[in-house]
C-alpha positions in Angstrom: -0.2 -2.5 16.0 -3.7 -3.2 15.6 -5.7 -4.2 11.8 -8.7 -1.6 12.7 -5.6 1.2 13.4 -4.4 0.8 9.7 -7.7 0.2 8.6 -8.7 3.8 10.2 -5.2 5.2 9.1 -5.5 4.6 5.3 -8.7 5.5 5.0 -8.4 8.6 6.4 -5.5 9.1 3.4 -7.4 7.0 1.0 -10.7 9.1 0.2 -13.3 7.2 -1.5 -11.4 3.6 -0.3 -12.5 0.8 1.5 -9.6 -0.8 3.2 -10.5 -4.6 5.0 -7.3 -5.6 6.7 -6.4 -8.8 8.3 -3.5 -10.0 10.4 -2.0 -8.2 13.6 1.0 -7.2 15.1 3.5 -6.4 12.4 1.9 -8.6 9.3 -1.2 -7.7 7.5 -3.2 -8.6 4.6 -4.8 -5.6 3.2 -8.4 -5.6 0.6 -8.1 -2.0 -1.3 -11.5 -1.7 -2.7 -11.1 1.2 -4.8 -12.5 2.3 -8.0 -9.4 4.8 -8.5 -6.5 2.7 -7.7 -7.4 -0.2 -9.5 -7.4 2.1 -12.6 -3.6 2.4 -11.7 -1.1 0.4 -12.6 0.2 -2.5 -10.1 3.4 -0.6 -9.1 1.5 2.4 -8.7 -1.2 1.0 -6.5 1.5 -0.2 -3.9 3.3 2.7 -4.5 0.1 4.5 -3.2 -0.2 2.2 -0.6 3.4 2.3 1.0 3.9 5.8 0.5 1.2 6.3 3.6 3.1 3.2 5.5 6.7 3.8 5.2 7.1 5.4 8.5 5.6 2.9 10.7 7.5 0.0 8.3 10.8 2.0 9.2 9.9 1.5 12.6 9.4 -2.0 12.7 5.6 -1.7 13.7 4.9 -3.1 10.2 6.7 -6.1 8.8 5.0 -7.5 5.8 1.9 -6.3 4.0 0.3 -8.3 1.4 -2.2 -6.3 -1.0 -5.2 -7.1 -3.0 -7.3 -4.2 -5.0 -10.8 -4.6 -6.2 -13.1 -2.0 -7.8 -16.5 -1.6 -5.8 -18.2 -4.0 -8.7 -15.6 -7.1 -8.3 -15.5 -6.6 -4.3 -19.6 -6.4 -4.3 -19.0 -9.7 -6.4 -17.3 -11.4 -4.0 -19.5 -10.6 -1.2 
């Protein structure tokens, strides 16, 4: 598995997010910049997150994810 295919993937189920992922193979490090879910509680934003990647986790394609979330203000911050 490739970081632009879960890029592409979760924003196409994310509308309005920004999603910057590192890594390949089966590990990836994933920037949510997203007004909406960072309004969300932190079980609820990888709730959101997982929910959209459980198949391909049950199928071994993804291994680990590690997640950050940013609204568009702290990510323009950083950058």
């Amino acid at each position: 598995m490739q970081a632009n295919e879960v890029k592409s993937f979760l924003e196409g189920k994310l509308p309005g997010a920004q999603v910057e992922v590192e890594g390949e193979g089966c590990n990836f490090q994933l920037n949510v910049i997203s007004d909406e879910l960072v309004a969300l509680s932190p079980v609820k934003r990888q709730q959101s997150i997982y929910a959209h990647l459980n198949p391909w986790i049950a199928d071994g394609s993804i291994h680990a994810i590690t997640m950050k979330f940013f609204s568009r203000a702290a990510w323009a911050e950083r950058t």
